[in-house]
N, CA, C and O atoms as CSV, one atom per row, in Angstrom:
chain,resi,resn,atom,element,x,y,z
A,1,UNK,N,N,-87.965,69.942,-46.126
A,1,UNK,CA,C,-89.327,69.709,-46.578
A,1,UNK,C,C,-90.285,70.469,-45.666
A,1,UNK,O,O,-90.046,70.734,-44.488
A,2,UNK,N,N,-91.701,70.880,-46.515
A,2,UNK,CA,C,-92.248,71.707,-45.376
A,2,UNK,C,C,-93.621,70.884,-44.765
A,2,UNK,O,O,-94.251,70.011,-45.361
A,3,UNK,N,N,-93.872,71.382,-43.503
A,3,UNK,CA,C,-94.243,70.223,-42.711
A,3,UNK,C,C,-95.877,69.433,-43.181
A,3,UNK,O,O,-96.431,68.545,-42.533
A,4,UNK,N,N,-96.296,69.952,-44.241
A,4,UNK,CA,C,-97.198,68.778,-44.996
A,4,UNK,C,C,-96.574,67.532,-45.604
A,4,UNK,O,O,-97.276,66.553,-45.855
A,5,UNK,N,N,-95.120,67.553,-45.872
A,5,UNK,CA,C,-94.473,66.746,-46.454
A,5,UNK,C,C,-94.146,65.864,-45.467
A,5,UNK,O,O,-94.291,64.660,-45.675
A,6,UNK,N,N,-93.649,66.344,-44.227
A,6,UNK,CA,C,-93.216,65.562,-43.185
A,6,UNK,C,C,-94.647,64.953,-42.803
A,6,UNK,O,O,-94.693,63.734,-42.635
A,7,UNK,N,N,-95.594,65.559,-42.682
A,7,UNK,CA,C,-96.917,65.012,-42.395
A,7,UNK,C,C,-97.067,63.786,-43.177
A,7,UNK,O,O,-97.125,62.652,-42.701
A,8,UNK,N,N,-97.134,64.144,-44.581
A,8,UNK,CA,C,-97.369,62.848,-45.393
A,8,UNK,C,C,-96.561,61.625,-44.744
A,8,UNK,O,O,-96.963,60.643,-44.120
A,9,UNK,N,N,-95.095,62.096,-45.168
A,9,UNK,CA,C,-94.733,60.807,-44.401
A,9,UNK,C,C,-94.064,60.297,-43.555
A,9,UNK,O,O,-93.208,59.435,-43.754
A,10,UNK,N,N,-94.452,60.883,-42.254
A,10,UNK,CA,C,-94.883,60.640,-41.440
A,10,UNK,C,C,-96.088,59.770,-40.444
A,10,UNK,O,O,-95.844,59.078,-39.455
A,11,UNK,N,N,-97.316,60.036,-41.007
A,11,UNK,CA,C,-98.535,59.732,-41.073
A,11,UNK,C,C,-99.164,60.281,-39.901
A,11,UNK,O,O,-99.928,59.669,-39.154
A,12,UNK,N,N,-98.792,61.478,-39.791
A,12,UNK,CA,C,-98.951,62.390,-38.405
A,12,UNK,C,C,-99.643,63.669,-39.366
A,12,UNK,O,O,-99.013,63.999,-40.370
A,13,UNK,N,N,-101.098,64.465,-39.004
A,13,UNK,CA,C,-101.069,65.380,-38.957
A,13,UNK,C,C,-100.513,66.695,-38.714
A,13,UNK,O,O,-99.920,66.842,-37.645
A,14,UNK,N,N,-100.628,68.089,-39.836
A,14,UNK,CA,C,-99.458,68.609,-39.632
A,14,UNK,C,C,-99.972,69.183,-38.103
A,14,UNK,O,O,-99.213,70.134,-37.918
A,15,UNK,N,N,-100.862,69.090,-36.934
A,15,UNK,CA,C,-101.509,69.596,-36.089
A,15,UNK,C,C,-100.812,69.498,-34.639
A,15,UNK,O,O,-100.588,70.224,-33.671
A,16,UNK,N,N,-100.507,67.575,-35.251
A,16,UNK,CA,C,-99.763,66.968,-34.097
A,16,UNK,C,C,-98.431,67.402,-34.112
A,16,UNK,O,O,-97.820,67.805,-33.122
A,17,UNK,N,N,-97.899,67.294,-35.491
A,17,UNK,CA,C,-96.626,67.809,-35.823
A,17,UNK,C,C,-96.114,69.012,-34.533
A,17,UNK,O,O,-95.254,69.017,-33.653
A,18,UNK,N,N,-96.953,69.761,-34.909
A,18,UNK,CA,C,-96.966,71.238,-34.206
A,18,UNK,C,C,-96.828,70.966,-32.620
A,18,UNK,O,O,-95.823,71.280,-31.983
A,19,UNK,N,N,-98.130,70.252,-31.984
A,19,UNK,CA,C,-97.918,69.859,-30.392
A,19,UNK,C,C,-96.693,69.012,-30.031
A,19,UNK,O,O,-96.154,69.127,-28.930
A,20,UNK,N,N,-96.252,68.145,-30.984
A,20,UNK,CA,C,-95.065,67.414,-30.666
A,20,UNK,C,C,-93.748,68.496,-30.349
A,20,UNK,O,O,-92.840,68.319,-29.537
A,21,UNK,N,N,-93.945,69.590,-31.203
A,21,UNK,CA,C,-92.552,70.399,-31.004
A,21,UNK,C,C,-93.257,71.425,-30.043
A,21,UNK,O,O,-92.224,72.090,-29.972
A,22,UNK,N,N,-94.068,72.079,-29.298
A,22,UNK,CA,C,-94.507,72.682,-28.944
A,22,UNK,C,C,-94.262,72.053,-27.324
A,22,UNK,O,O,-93.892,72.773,-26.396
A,23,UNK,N,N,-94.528,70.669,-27.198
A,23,UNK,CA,C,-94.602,70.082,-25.959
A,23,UNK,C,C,-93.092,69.682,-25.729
A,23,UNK,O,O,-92.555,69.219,-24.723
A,24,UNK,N,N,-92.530,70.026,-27.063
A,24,UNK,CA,C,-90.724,69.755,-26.640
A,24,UNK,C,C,-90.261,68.023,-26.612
A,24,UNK,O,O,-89.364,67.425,-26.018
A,25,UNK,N,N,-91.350,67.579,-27.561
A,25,UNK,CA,C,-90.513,66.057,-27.782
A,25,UNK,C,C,-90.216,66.093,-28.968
A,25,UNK,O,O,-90.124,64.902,-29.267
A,26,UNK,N,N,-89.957,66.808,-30.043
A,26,UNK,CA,C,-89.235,66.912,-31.447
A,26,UNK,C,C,-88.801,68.742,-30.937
A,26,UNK,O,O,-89.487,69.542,-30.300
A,27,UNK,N,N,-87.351,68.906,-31.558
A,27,UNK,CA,C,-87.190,69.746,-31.470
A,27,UNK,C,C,-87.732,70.848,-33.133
A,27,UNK,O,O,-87.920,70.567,-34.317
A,28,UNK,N,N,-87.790,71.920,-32.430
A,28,UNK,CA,C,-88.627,73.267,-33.482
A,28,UNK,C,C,-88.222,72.825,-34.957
A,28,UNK,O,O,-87.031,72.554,-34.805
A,29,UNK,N,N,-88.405,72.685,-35.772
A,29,UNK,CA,C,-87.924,73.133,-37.395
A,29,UNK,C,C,-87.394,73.952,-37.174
A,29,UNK,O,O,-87.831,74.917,-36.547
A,30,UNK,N,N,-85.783,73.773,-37.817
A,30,UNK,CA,C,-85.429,74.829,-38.482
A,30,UNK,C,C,-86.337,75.611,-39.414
A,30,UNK,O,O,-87.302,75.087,-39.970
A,31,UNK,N,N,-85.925,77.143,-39.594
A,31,UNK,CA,C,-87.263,77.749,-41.075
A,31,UNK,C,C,-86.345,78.145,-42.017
A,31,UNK,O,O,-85.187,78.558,-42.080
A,32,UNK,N,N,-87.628,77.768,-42.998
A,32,UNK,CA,C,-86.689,78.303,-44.223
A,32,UNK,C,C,-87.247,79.813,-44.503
A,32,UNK,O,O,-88.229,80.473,-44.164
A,33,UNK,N,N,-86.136,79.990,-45.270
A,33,UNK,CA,C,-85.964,81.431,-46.209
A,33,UNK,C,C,-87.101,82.175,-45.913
A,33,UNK,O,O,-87.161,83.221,-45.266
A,34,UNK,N,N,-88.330,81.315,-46.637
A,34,UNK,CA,C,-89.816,82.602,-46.785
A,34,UNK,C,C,-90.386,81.927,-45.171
A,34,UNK,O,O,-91.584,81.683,-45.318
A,35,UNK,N,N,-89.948,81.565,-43.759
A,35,UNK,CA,C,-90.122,80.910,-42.676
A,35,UNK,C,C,-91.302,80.421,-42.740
A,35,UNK,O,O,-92.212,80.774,-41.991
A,36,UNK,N,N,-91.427,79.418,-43.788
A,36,UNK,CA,C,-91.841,78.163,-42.942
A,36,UNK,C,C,-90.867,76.864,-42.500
A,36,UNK,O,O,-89.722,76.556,-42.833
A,37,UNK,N,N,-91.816,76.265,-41.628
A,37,UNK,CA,C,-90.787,75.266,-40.955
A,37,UNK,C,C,-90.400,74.366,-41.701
A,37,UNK,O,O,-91.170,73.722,-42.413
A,38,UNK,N,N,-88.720,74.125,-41.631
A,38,UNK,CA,C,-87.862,73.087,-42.561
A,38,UNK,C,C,-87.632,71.933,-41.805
A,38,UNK,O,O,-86.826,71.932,-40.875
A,39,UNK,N,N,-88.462,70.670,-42.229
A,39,UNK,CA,C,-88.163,69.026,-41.629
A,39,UNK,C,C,-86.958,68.934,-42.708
A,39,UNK,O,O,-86.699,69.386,-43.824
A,40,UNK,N,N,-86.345,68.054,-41.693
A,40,UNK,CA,C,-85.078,67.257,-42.488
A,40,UNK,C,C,-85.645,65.819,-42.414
A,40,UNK,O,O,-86.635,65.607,-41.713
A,41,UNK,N,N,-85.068,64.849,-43.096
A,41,UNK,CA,C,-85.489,63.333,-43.226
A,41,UNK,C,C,-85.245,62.786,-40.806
A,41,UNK,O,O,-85.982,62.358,-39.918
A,42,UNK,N,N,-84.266,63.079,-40.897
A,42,UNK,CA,C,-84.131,63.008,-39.217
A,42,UNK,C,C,-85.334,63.261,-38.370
A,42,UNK,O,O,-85.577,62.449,-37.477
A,43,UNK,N,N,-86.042,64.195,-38.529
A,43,UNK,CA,C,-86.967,64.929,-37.849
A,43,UNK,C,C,-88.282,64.010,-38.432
A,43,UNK,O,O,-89.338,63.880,-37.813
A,44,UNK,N,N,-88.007,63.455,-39.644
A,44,UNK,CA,C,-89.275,62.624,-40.245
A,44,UNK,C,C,-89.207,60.893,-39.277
A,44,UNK,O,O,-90.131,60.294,-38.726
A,45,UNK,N,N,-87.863,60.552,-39.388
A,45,UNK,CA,C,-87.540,59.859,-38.896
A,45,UNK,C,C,-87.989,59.334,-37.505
A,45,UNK,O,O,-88.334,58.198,-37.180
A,46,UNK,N,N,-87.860,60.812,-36.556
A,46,UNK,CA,C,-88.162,60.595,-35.403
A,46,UNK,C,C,-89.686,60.803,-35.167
A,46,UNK,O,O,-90.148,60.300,-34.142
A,47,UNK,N,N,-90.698,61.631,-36.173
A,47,UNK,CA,C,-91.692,61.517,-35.577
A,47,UNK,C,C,-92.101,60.237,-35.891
A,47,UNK,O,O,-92.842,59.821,-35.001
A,48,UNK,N,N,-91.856,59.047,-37.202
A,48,UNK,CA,C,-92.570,58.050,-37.000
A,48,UNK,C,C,-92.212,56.857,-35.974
A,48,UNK,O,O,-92.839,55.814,-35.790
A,49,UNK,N,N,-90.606,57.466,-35.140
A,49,UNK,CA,C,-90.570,56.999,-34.022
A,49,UNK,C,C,-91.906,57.012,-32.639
A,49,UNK,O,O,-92.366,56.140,-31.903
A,50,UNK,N,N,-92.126,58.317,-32.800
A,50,UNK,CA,C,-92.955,58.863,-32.084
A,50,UNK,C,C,-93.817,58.341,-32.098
A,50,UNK,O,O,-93.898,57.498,-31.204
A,51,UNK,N,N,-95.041,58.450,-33.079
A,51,UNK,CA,C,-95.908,57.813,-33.524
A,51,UNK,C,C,-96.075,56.414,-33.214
A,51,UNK,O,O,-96.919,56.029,-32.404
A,52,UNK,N,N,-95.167,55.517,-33.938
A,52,UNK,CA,C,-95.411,54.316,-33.210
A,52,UNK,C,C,-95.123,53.760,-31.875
A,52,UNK,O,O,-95.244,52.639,-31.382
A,53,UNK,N,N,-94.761,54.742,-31.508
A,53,UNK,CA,C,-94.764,54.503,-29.536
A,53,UNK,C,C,-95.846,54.793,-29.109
A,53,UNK,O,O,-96.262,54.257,-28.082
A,54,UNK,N,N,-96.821,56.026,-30.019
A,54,UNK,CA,C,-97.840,56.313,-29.166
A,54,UNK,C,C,-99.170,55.206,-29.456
A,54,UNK,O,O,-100.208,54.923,-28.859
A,55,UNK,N,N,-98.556,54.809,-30.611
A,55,UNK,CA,C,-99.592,53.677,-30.900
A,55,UNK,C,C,-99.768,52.452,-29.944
A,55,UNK,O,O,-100.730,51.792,-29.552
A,56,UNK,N,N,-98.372,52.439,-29.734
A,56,UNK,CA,C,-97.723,51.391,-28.540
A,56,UNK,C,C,-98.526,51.500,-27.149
A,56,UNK,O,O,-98.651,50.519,-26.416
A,57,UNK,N,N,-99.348,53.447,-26.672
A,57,UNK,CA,C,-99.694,53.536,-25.648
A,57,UNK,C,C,-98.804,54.454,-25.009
A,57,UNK,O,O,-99.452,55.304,-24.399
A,58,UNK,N,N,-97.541,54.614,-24.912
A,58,UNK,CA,C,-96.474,55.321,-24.489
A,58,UNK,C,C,-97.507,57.026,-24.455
A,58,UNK,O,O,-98.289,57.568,-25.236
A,59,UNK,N,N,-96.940,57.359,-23.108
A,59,UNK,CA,C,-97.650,58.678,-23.077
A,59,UNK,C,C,-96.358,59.856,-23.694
A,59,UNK,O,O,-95.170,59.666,-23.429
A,60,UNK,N,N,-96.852,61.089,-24.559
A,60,UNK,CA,C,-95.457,61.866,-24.301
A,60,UNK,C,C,-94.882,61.911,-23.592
A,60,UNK,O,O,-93.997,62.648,-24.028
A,61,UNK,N,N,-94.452,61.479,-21.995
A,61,UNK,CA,C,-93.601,61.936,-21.299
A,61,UNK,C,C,-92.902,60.484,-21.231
A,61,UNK,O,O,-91.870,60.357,-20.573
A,62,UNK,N,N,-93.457,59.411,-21.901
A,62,UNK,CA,C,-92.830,58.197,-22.221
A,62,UNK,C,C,-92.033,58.046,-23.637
A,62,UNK,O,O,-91.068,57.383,-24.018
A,63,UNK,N,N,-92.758,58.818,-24.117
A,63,UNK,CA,C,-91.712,59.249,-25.623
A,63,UNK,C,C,-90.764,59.809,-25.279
A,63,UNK,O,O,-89.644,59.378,-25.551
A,64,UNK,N,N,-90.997,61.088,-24.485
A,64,UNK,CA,C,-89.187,61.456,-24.471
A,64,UNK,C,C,-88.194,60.812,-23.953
A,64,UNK,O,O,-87.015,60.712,-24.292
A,65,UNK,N,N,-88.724,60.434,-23.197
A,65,UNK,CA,C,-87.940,59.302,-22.196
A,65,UNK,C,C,-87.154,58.436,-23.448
A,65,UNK,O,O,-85.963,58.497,-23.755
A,66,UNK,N,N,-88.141,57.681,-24.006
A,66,UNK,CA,C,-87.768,56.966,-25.019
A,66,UNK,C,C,-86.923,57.494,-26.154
A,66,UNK,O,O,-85.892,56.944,-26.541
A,67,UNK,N,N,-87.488,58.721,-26.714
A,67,UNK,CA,C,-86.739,59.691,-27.239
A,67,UNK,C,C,-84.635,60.028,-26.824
A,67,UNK,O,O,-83.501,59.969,-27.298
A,68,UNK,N,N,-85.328,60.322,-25.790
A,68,UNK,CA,C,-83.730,60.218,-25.304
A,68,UNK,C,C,-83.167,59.450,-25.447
A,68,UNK,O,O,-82.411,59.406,-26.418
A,69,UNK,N,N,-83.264,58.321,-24.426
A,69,UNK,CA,C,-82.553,57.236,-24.816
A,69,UNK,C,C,-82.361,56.341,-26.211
A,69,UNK,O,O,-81.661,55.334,-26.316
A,70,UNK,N,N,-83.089,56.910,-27.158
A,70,UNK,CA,C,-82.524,56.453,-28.269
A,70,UNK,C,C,-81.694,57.279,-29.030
A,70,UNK,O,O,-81.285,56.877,-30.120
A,71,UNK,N,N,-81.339,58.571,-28.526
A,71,UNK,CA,C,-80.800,59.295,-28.935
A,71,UNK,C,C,-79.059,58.880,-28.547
A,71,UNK,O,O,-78.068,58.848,-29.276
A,72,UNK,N,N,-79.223,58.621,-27.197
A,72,UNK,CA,C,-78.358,59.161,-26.464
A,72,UNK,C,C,-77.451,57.287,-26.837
A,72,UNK,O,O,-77.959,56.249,-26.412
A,73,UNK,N,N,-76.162,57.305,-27.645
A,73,UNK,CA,C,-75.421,55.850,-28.189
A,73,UNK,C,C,-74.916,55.373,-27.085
A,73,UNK,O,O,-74.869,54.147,-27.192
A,74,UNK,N,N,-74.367,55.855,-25.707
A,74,UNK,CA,C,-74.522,55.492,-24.512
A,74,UNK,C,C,-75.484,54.447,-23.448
A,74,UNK,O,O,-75.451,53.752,-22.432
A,75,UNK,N,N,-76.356,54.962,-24.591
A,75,UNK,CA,C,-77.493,54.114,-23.020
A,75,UNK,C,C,-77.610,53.013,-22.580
A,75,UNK,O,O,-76.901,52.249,-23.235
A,76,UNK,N,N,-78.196,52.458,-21.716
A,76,UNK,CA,C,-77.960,51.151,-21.279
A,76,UNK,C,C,-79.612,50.752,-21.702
A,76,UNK,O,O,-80.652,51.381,-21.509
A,77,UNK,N,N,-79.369,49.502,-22.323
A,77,UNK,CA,C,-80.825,49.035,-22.591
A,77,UNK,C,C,-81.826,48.809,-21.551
A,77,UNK,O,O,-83.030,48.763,-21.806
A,78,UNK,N,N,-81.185,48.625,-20.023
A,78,UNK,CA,C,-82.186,48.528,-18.887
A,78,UNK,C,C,-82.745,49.461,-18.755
A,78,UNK,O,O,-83.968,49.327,-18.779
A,79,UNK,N,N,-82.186,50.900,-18.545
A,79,UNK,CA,C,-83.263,51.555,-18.542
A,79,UNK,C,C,-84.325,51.877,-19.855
A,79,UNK,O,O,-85.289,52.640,-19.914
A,80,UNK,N,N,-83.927,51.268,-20.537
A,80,UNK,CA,C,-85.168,51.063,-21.770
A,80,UNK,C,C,-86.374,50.157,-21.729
A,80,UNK,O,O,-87.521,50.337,-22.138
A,81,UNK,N,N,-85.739,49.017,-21.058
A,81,UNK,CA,C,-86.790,48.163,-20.595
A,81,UNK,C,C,-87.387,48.109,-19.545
A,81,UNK,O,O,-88.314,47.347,-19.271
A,82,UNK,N,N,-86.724,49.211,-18.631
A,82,UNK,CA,C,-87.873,49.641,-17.602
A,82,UNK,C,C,-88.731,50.479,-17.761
A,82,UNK,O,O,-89.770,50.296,-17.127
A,83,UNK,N,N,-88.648,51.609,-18.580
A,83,UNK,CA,C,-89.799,51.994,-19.250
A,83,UNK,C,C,-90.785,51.142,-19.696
A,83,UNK,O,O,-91.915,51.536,-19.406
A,84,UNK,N,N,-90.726,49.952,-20.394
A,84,UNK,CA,C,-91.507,49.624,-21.457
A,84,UNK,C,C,-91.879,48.571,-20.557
A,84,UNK,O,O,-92.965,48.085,-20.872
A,85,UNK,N,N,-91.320,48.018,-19.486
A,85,UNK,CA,C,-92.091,47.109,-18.533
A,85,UNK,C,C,-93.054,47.917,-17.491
A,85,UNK,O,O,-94.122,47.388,-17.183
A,86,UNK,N,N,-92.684,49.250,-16.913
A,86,UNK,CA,C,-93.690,50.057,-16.631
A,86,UNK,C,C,-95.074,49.870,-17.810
A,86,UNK,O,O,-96.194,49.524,-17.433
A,87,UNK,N,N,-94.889,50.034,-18.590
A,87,UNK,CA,C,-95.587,50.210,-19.443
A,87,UNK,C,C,-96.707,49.191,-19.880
A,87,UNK,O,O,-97.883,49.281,-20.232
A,88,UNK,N,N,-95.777,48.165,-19.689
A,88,UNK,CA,C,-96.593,46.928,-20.057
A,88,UNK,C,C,-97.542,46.466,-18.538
A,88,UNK,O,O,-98.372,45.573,-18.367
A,89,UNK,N,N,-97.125,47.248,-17.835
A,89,UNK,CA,C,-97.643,46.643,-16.283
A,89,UNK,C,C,-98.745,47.693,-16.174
A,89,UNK,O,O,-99.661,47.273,-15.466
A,90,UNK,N,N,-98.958,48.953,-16.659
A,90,UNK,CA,C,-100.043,50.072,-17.178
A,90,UNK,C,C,-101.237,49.390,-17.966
A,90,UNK,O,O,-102.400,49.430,-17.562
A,91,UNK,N,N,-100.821,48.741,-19.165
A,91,UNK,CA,C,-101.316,47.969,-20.491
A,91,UNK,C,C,-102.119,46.776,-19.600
A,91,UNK,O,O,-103.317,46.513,-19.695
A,92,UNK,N,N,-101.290,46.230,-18.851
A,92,UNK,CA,C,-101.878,44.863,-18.051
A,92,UNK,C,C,-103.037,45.276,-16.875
A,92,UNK,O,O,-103.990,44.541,-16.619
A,93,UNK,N,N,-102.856,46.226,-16.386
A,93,UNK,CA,C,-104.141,46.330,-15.688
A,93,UNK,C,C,-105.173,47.551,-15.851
A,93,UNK,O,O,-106.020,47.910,-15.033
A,94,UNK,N,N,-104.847,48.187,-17.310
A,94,UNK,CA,C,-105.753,48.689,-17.761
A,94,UNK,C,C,-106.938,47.135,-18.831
A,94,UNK,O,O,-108.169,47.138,-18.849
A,95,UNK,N,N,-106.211,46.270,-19.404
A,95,UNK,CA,C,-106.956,45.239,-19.713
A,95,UNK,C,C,-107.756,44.268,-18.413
A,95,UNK,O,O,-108.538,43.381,-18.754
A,96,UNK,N,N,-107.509,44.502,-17.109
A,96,UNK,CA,C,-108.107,43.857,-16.279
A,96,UNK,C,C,-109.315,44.571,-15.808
A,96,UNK,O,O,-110.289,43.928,-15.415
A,97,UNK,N,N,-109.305,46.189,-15.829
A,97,UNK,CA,C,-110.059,46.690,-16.131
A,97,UNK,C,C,-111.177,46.625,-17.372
A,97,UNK,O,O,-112.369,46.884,-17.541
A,98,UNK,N,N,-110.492,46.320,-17.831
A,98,UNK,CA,C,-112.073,46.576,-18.722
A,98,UNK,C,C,-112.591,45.086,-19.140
A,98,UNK,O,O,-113.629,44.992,-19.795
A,99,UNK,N,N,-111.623,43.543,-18.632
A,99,UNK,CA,C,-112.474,42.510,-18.328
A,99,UNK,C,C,-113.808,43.023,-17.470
A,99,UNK,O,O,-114.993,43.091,-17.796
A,100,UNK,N,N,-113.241,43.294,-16.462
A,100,UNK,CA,C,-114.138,43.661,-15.507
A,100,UNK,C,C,-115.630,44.359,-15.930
A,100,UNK,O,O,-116.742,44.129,-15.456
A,101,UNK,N,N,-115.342,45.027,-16.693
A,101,UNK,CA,C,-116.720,46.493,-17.527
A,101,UNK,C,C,-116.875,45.107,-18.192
A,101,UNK,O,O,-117.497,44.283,-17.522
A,102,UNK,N,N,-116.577,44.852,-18.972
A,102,UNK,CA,C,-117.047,44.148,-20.071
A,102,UNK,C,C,-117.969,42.691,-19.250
A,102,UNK,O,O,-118.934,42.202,-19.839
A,103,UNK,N,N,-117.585,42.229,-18.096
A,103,UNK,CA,C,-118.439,40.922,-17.459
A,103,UNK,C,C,-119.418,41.958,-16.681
A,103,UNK,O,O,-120.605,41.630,-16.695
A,104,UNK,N,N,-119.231,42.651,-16.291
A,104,UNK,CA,C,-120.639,43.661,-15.186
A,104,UNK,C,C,-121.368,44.070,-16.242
A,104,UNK,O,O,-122.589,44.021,-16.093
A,105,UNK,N,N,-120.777,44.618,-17.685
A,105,UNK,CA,C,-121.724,45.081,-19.306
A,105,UNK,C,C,-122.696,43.834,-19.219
A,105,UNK,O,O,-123.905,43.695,-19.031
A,106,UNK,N,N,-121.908,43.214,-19.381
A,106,UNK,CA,C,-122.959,41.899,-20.182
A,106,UNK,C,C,-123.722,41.298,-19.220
A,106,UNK,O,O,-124.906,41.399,-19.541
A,107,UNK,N,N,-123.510,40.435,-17.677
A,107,UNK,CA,C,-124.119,40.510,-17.270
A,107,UNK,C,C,-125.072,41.712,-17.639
A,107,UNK,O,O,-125.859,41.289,-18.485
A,108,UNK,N,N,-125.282,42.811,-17.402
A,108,UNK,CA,C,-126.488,43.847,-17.429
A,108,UNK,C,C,-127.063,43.693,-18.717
A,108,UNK,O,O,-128.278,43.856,-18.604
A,109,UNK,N,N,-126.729,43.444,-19.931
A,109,UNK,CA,C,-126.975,43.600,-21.042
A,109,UNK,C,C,-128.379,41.731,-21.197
A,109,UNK,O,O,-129.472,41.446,-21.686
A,110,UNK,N,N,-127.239,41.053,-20.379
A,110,UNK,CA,C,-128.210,39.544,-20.333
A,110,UNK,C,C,-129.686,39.736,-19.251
A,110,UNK,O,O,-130.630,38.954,-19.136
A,111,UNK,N,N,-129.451,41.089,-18.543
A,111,UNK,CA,C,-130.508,40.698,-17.948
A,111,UNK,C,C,-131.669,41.231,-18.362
A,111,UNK,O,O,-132.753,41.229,-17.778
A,112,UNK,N,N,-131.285,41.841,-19.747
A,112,UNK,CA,C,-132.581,43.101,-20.224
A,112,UNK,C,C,-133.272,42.235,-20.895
A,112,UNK,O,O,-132.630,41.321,-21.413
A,113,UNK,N,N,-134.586,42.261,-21.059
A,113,UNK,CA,C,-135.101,41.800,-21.804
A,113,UNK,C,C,-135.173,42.864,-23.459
A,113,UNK,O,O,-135.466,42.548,-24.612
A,114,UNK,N,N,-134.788,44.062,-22.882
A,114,UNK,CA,C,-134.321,44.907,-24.560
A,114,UNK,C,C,-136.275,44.615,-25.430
A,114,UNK,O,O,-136.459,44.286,-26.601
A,115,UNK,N,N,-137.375,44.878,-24.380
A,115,UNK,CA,C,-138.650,44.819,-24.850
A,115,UNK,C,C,-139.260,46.096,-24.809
A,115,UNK,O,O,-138.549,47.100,-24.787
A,116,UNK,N,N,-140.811,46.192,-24.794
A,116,UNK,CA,C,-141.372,47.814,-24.927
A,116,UNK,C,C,-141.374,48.083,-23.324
A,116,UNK,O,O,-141.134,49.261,-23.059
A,117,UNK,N,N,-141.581,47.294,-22.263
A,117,UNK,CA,C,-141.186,47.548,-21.022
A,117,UNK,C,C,-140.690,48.597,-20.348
A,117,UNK,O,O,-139.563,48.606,-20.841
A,118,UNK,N,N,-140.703,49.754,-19.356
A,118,UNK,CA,C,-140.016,51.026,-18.900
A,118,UNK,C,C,-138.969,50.293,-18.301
A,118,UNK,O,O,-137.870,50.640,-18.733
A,119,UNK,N,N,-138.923,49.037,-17.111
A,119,UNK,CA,C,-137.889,48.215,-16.279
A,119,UNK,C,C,-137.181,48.082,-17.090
A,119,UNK,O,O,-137.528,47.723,-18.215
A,120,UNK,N,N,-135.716,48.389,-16.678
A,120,UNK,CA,C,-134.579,47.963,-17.435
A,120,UNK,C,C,-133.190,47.853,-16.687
A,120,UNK,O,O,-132.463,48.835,-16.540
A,121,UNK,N,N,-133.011,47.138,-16.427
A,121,UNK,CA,C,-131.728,46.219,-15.688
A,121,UNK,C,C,-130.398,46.709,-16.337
A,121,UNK,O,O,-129.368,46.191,-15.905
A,122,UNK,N,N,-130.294,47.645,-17.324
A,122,UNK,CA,C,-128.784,48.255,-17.830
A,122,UNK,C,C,-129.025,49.400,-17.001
A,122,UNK,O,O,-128.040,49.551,-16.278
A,123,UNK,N,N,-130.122,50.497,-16.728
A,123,UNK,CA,C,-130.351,51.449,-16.192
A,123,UNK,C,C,-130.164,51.417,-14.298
A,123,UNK,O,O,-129.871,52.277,-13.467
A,124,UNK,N,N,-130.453,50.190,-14.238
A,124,UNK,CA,C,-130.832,49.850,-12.641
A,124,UNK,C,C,-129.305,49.598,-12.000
A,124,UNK,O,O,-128.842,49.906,-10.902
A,125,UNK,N,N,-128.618,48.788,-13.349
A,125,UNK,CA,C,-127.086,48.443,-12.720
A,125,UNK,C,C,-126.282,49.902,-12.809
A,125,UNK,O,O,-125.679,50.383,-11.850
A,126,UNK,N,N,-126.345,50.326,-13.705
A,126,UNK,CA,C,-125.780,51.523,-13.743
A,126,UNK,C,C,-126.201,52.515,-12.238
A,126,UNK,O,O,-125.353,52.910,-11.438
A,127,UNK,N,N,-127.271,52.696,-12.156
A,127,UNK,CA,C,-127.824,53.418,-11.107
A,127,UNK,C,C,-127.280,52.661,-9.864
A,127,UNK,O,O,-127.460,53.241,-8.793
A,128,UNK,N,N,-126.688,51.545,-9.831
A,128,UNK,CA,C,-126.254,50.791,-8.887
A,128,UNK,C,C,-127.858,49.704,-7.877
A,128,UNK,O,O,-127.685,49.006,-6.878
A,129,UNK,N,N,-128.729,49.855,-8.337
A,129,UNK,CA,C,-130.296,49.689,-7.864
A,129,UNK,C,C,-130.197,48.212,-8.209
A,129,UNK,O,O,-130.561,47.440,-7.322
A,130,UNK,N,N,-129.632,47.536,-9.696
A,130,UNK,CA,C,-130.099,45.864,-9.951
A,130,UNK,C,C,-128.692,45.386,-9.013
A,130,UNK,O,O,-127.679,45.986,-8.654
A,131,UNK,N,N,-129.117,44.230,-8.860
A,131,UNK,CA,C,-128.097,43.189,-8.074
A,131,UNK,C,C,-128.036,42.011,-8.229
A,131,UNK,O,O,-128.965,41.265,-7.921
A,132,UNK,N,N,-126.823,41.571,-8.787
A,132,UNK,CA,C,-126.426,40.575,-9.763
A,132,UNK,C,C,-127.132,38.772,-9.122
A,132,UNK,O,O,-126.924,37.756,-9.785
């Protein structure tokens, strides 16, 4: 199939398509005859592997990882779940982060009066100038 088809379903642009094999986590299409690139159902397969890892957060260099080891009928599931507990420990204090933005936001946001006024307490915290 040629790679609008794999795009379709897939649900990957044919753009990404392209950087995915380009960055070497799907390998090239085979080409056909008049060379354009030939997906097989496998290659469809794996990008919506892909895809939903990246949805997951998984960076490409966590896809291949992942990639591999699902490739590879050998593997040991620990190192699968040390990836994905890395991962989740990434996920966990990127959400503590942005508790954080989100209580220093609002505080700033509660202290505006949001009137015709020039003073403004989102500008001052930002500038680091208001103090809670």
């Amino acid at each position: 199939m040629n790679i609008g088809d794999a795009a379709r379903l897939s649900g990957l642009p044919p753009k990404t398509i392209r950087y995915y094999e380009e960055s070497k986590l799907l390998k090239p299409a085979s080409r056909a005859a008049n060379g354009y690139r030939d997906y097989s159902e496998t290659d469809v397969h794996k990008l919506k592997f892909i895809k939903h890892a990246r949805e997951l957060g998984f960076t490409v260099q966590q896809c291949a990882e992942l990639m591999s080891l699902y490739d590879d009928k050998e593997r040991h599931a620990a190192d699968v779940k040390a990836i994905a507990l890395r991962h989740l420990q990434d996920v966990d204090a990127k959400i503590a982060d942005l508790q954080r933005m989100k209580g220093t936001l609002s505080h700033f946001v509660s202290c505006c009066a949001g009137d015709d006024r020039p003073e403004c307490p989102i500008l001052e915290g930002i500038a680091g100038e208001h103090r809670a």
